[in-house]
LUMKE-678662 format. One record per residue (C-alpha): z, x, y. Coordinates in steps of 0.001 Angstrom, whole numbers, plus 500000, padded with zeros to 6 digits. Layout:
! LUMKE-678662
PT / z / x / y
PT / Z / X / Y
...
//
This chain:
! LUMKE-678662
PT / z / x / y
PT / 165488 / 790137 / 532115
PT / 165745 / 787150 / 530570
PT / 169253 / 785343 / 530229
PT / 171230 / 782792 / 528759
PT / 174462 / 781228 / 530764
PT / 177259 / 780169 / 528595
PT / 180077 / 778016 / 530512
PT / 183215 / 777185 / 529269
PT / 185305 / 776023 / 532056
PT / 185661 / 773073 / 533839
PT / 184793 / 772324 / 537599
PT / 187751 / 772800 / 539808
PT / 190155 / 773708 / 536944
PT / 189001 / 777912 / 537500
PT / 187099 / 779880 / 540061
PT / 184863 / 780682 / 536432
PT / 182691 / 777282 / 536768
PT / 181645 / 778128 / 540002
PT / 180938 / 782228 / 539754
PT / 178840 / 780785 / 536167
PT / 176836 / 779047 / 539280
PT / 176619 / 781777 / 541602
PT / 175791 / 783950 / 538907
PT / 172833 / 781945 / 537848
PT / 171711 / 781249 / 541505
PT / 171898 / 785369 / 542004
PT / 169905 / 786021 / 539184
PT / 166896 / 783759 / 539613
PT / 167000 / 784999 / 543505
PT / 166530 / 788418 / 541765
PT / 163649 / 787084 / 539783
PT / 165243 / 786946 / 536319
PT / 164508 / 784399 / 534095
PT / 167290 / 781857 / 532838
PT / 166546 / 780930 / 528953
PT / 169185 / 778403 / 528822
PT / 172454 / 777384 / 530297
PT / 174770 / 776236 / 527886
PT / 178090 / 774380 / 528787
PT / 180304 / 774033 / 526127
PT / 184482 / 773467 / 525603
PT / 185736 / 772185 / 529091
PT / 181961 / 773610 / 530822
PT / 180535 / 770493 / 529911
PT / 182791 / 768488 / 532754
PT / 180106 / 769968 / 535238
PT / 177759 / 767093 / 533528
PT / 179785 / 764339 / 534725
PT / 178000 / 762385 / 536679
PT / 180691 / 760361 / 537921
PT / 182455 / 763852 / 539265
PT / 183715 / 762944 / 542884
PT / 185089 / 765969 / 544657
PT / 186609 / 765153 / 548176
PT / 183961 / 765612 / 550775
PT / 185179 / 768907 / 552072
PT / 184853 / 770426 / 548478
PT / 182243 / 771664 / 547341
PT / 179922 / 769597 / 544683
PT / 179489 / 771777 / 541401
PT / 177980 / 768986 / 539638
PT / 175553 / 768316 / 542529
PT / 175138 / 771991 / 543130
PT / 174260 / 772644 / 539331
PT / 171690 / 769104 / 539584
PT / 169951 / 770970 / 542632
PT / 169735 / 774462 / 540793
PT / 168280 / 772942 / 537768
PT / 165250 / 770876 / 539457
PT / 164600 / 773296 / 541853
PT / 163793 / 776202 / 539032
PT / 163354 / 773266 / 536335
PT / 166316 / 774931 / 533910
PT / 166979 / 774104 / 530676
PT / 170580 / 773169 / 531343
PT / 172590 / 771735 / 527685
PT / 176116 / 769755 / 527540
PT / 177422 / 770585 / 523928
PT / 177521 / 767385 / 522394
PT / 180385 / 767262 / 520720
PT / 182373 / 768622 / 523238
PT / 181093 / 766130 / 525948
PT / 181827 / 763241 / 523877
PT / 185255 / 764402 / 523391
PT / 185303 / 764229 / 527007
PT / 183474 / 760771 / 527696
PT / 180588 / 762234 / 528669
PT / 177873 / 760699 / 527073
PT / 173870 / 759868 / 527905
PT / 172427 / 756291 / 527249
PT / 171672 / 757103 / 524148
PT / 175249 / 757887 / 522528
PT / 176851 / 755014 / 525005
PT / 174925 / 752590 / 523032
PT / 175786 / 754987 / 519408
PT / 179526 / 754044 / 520320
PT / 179520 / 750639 / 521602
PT / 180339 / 751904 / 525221
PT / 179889 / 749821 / 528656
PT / 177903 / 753107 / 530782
PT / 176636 / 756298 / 530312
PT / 177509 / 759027 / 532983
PT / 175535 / 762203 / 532017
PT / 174285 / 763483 / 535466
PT / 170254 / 763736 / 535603
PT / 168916 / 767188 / 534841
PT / 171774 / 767229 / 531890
PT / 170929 / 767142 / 528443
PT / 172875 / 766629 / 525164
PT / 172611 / 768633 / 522196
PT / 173872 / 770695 / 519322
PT / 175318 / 774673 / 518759
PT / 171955 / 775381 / 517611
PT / 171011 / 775212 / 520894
PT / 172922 / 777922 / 522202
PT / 171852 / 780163 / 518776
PT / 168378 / 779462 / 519548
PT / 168844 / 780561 / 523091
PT / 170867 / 783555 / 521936
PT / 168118 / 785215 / 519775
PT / 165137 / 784946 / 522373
PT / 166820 / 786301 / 525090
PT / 167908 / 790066 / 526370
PT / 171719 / 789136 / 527520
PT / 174118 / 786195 / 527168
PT / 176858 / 785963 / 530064
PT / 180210 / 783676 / 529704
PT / 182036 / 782310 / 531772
PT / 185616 / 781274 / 531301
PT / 187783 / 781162 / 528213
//
């Protein structure tokens, strides 16, 4: 089955960040296919690179870098909504006259369209959070 992720809520702020994660790690283990995971509202807080849990937490922003490289994901931060967050790449940092970028590696901005595009090609999309 092929399936597209759609996170809404932030790391640490609901246990809905981290079952999104679990979820996706679940299904790949159970040889489905992962179109596209899509963070979007709050979600795209899990693309902050500069995300510092305490050390007895555990890492969803380093958890979600090691999930997408291992099974080479297509893993997008909304755009607007990350740069309503300051979270930008180097590319909008230098749009907006800013000093650093901190999207984490394996992130990529871009657009609703996106998430449409992901949408139509696949069999199921599952949400998490509100």
């Amino acid at each position: 089955m092929k399936l597209t992720i759609l996170v809404h809520s932030a790391p640490y702020s609901s246990q809905a960040a981290y079952s999104a994660y679990r979820f996706t790690e679940s299904a790949l283990a159970a040889g489905h296919e992962i179109q596209r995971v899509f963070f979007y509202y709050d979600g795209v807080h899990a693309s902050n690179g500069l995300s510092t849990p305490p050390q007895d937490e555990f890492d969803l922003v380093k958890a979600w870098q090691a999930l997408i490289e291992k099974h080479e994901l297509d893993a997008i931060s909304c755009v607007s909504s990350a740069l309503k967050r300051g979270i930008m790449d180097a590319r909008e940092a230098h749009r907006y006259e800013k000093a650093a970028a901190n999207l984490a590696e394996g992130f990529v901005l871009s657009g609703l369209g996106q998430l449409v595009d992901a949408s139509l090609s696949c069999d199921r999309v599952v949400s998490f959070g509100a």
